[in-house]
N, CA, C and O atoms as a GROMACS GRO file, in nm:
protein
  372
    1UNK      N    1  14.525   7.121   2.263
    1UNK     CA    2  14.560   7.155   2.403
    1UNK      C    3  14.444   7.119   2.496
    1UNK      O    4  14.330   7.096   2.456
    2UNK      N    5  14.486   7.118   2.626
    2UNK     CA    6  14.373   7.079   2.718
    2UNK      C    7  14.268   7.191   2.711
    2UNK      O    8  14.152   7.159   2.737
    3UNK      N    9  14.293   7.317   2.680
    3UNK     CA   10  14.221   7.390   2.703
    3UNK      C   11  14.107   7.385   2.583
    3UNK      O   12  13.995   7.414   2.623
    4UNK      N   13  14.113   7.367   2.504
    4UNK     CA   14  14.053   7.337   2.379
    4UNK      C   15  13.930   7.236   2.377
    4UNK      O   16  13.821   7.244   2.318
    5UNK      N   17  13.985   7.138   2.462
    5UNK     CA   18  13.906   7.008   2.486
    5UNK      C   19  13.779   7.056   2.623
    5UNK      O   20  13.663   7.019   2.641
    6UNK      N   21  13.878   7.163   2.708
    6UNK     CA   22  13.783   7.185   2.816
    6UNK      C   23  13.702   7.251   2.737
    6UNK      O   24  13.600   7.183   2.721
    7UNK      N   25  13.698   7.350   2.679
    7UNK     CA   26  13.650   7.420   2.627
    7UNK      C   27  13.492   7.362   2.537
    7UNK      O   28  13.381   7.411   2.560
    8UNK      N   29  13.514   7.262   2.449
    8UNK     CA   30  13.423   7.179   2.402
    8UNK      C   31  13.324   7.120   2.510
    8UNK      O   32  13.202   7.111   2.496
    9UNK      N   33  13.404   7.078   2.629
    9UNK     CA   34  13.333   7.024   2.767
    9UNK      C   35  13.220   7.131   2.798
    9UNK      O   36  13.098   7.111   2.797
   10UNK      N   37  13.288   7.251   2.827
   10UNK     CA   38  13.245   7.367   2.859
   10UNK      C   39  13.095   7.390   2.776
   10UNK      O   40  12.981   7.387   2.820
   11UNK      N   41  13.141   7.412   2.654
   11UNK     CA   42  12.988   7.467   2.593
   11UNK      C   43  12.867   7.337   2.564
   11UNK      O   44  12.752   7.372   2.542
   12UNK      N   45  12.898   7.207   2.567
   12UNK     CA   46  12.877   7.126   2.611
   12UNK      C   47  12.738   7.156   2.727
   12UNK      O   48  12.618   7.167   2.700
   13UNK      N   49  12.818   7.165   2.880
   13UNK     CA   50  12.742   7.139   2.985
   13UNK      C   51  12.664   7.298   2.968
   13UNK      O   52  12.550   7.304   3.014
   14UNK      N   53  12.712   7.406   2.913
   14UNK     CA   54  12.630   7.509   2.915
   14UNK      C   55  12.510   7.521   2.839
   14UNK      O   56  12.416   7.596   2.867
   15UNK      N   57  12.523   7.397   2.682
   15UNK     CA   58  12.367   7.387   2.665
   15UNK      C   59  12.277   7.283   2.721
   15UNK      O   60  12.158   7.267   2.692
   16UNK      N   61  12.354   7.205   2.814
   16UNK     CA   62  12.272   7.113   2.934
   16UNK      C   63  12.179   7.169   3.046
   16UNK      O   64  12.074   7.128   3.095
   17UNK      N   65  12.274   7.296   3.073
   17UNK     CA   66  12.201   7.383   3.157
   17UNK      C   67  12.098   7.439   3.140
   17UNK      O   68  12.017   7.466   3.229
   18UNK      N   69  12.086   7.470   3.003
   18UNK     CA   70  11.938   7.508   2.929
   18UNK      C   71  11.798   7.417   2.975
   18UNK      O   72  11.679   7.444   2.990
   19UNK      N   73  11.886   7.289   2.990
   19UNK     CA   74  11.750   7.172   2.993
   19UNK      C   75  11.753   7.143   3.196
   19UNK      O   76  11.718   7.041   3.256
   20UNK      N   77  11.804   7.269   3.251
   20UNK     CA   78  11.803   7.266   3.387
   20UNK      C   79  11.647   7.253   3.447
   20UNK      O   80  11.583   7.328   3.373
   21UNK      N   81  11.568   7.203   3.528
   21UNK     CA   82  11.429   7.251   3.568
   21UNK      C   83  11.418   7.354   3.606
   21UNK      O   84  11.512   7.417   3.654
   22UNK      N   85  11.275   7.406   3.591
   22UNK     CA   86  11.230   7.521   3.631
   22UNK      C   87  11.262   7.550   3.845
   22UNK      O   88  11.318   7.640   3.908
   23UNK      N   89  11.200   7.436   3.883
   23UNK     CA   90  11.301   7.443   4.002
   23UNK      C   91  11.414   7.466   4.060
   23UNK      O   92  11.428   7.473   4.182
   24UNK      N   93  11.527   7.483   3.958
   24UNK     CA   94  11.658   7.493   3.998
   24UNK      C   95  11.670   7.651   4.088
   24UNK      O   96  11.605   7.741   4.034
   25UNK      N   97  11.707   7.672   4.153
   25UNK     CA   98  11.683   7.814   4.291
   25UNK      C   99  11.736   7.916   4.222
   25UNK      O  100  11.828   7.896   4.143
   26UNK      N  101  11.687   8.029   4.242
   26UNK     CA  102  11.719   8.148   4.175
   26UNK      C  103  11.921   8.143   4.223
   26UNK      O  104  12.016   8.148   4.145
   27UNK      N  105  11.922   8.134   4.331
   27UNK     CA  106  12.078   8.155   4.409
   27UNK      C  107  12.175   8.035   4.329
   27UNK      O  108  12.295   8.059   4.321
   28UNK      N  109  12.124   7.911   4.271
   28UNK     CA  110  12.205   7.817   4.182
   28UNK      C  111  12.218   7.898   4.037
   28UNK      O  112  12.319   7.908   3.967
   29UNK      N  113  12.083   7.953   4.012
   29UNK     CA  114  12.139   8.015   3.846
   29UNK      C  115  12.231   8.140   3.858
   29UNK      O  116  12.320   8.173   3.781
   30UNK      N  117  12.193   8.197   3.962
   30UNK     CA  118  12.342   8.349   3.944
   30UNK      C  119  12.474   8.258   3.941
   30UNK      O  120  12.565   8.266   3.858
   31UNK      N  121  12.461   8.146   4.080
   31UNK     CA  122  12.593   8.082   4.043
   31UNK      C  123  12.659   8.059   3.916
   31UNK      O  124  12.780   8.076   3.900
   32UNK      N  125  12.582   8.021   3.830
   32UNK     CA  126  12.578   7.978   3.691
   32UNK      C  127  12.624   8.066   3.631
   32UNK      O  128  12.728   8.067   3.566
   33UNK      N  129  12.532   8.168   3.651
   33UNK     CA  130  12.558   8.318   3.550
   33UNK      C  131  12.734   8.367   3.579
   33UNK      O  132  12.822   8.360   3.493
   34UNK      N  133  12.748   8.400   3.673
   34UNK     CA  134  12.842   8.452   3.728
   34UNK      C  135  12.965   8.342   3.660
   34UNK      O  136  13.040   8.395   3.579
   35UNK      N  137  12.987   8.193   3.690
   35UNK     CA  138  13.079   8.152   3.611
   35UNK      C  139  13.078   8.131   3.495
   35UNK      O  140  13.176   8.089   3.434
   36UNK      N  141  12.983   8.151   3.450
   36UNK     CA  142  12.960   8.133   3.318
   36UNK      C  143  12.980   8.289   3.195
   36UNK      O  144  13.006   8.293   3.075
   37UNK      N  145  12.960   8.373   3.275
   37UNK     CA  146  13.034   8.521   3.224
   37UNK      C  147  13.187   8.515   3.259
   37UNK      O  148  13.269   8.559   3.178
   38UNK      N  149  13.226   8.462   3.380
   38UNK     CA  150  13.380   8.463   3.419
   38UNK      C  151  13.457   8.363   3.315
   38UNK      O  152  13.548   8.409   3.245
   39UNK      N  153  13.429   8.261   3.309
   39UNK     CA  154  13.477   8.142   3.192
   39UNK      C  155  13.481   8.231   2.992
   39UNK      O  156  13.565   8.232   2.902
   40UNK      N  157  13.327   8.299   3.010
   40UNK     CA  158  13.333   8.374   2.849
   40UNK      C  159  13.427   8.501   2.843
   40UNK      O  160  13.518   8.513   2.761
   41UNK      N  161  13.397   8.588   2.931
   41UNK     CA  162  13.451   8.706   2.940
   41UNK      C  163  13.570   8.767   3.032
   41UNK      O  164  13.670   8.835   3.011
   42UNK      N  165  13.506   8.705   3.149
   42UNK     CA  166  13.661   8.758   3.249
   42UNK      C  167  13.633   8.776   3.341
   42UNK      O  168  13.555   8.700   3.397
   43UNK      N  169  13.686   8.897   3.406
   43UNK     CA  170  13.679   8.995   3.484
   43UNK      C  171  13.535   9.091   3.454
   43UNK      O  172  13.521   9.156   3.350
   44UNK      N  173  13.420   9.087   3.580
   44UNK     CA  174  13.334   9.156   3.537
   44UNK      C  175  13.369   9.318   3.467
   44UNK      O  176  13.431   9.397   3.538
   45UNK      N  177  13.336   9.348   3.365
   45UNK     CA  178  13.373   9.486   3.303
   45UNK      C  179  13.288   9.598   3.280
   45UNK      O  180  13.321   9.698   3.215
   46UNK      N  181  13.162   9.578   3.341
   46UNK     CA  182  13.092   9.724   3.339
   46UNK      C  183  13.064   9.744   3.468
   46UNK      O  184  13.112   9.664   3.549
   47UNK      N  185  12.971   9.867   3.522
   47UNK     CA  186  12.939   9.924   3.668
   47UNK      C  187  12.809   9.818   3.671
   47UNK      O  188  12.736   9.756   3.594
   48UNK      N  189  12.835   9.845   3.830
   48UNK     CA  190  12.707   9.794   3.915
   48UNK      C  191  12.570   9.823   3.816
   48UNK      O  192  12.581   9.905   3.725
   49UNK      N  193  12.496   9.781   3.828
   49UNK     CA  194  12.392   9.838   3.793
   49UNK      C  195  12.266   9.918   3.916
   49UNK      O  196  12.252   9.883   4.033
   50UNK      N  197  12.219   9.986   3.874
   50UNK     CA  198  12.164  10.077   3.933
   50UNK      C  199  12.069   9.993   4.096
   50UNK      O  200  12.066   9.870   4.095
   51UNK      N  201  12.029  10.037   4.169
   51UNK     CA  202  11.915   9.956   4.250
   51UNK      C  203  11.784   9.925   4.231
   51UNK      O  204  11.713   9.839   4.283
   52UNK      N  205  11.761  10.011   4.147
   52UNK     CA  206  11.623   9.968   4.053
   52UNK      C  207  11.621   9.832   3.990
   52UNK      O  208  11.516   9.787   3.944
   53UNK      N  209  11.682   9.795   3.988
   53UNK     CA  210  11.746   9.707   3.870
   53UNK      C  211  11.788   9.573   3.959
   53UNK      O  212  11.906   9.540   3.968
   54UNK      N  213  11.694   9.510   4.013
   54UNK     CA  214  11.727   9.402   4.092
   54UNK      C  215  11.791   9.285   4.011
   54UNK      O  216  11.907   9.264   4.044
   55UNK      N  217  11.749   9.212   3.923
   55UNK     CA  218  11.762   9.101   3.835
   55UNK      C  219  11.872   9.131   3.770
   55UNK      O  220  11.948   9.042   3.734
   56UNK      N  221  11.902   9.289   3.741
   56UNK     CA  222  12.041   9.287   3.658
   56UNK      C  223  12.214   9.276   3.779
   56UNK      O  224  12.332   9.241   3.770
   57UNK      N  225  12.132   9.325   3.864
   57UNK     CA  226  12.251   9.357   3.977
   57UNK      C  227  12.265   9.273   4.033
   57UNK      O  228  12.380   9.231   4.026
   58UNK      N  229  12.155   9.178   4.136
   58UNK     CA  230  12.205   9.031   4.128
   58UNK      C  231  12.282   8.922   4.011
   58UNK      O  232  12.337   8.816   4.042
   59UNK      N  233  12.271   8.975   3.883
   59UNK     CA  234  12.386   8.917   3.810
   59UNK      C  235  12.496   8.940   3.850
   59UNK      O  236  12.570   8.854   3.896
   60UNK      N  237  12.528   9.080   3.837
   60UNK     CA  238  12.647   9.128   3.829
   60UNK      C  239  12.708   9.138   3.930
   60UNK      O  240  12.826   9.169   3.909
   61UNK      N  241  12.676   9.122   4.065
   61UNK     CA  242  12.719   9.060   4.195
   61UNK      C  243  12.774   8.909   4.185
   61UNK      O  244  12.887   8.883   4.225
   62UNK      N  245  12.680   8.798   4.125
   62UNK     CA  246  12.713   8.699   4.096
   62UNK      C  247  12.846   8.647   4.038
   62UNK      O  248  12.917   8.550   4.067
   63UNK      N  249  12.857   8.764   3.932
   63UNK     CA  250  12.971   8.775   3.818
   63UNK      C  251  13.079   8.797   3.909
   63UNK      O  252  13.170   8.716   3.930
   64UNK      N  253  13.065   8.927   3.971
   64UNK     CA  254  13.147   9.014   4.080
   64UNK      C  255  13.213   8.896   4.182
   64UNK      O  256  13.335   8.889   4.193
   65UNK      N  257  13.126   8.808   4.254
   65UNK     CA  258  13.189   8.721   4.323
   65UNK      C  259  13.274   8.640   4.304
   65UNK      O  260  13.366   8.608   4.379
   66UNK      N  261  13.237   8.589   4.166
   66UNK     CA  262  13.343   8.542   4.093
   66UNK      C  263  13.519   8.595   4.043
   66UNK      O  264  13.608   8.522   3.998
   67UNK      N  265  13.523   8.712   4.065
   67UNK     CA  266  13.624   8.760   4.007
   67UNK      C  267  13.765   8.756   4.043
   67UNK      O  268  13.809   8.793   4.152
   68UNK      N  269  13.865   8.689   3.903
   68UNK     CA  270  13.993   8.666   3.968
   68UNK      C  271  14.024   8.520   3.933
   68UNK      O  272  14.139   8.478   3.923
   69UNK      N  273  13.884   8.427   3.910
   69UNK     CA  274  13.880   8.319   3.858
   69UNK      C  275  13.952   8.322   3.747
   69UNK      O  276  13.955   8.430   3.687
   70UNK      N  277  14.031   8.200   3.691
   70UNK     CA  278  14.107   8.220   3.559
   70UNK      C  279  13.981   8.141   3.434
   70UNK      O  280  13.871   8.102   3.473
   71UNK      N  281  14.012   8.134   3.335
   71UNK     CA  282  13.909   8.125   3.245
   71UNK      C  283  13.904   7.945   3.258
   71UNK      O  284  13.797   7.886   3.272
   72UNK      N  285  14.008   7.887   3.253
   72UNK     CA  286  13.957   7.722   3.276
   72UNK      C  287  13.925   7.692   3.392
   72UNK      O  288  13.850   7.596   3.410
   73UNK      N  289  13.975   7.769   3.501
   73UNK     CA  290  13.905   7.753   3.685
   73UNK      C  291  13.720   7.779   3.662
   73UNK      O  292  13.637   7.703   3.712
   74UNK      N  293  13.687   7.891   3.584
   74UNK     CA  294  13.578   7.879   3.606
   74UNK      C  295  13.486   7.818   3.510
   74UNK      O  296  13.368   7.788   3.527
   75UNK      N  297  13.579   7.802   3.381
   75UNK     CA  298  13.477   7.691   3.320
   75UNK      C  299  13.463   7.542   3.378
   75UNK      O  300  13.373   7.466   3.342
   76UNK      N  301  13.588   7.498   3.500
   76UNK     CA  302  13.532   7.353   3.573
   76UNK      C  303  13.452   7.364   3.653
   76UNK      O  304  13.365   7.281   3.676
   77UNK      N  305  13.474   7.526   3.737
   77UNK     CA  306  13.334   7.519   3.856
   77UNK      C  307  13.217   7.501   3.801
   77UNK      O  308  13.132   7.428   3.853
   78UNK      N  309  13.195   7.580   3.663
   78UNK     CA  310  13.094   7.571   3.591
   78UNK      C  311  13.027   7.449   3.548
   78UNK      O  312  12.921   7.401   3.588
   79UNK      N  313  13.103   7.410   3.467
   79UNK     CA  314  13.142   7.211   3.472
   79UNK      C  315  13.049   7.144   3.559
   79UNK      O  316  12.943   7.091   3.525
   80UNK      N  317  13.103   7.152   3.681
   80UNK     CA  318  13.088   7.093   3.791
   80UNK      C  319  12.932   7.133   3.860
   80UNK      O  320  12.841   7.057   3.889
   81UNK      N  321  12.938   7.227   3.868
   81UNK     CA  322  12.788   7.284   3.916
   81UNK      C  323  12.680   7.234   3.843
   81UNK      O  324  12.575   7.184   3.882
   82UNK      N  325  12.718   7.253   3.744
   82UNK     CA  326  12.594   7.181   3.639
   82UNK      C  327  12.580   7.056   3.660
   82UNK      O  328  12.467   7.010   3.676
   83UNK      N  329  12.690   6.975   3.663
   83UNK     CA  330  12.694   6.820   3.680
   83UNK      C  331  12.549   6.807   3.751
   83UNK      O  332  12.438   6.770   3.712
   84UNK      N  333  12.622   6.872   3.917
   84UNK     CA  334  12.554   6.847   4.065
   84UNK      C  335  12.402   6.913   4.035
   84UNK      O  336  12.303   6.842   4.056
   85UNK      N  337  12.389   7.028   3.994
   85UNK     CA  338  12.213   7.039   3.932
   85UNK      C  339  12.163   6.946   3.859
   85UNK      O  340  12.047   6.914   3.884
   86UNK      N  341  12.233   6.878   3.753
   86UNK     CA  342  12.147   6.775   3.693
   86UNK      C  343  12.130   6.643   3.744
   86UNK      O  344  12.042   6.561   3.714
   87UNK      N  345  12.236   6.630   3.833
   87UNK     CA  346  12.231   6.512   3.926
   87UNK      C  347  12.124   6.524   4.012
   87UNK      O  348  12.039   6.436   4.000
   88UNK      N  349  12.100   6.640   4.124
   88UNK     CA  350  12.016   6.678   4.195
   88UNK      C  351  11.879   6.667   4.106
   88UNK      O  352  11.829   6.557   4.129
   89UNK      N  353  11.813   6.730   4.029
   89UNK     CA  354  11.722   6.764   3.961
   89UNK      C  355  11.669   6.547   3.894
   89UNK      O  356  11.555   6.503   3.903
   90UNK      N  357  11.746   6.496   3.858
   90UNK     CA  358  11.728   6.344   3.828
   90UNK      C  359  11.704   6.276   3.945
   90UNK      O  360  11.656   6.163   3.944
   91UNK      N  361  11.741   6.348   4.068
   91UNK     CA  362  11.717   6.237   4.178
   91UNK      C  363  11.549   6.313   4.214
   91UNK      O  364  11.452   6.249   4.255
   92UNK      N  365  11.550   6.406   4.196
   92UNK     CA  366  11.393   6.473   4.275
   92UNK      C  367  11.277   6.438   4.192
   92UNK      O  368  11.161   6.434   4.231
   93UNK      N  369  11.335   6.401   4.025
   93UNK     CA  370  11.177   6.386   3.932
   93UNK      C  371  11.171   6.249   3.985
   93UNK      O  372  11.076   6.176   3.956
   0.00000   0.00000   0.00000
């Protein structure tokens, strides 16, 4: 099925993202995070996290923004985002 194939695509560009630069903006990796929990898991499923807790709650906002995405919608944004970071990131070295 197509989804199967995206799917291979999918984990694919997610260990590409690994080899993202250290430059890539904190506000591009939540993007990341956020579809990239929406594509694995879903619908964000635990509470906010506390305000202490900056780094975890900007995830989960990230995630949060995302929500409602279907699981192959956000594995192409995902897809796609990565593309445009590694494209971006090849034109700046």
């Amino acid at each position: 099925s197509t989804f199967v194939w995206f799917q291979e695509e999918f984990e694919e560009y997610a260990e590409k993202a690994k080899t993202l630069p250290d430059s890539t903006s904190n506000e591009n990796k939540l993007i990341l995070y956020g579809l990239y929990k929406q594509a694995t898991v879903g619908n964000v499923n635990t509470s906010r996290p506390g305000m202490f807790n900056m780094r975890d709650r900007a995830k989960w906002d990230a995630w949060k923004a995302v929500e409602g995405k279907s699981l192959d919608e956000a594995m192409s944004d995902y897809i796609t985002k990565v593309k445009q970071l590694l494209e971006e990131a090849a034109a700046s070295s």
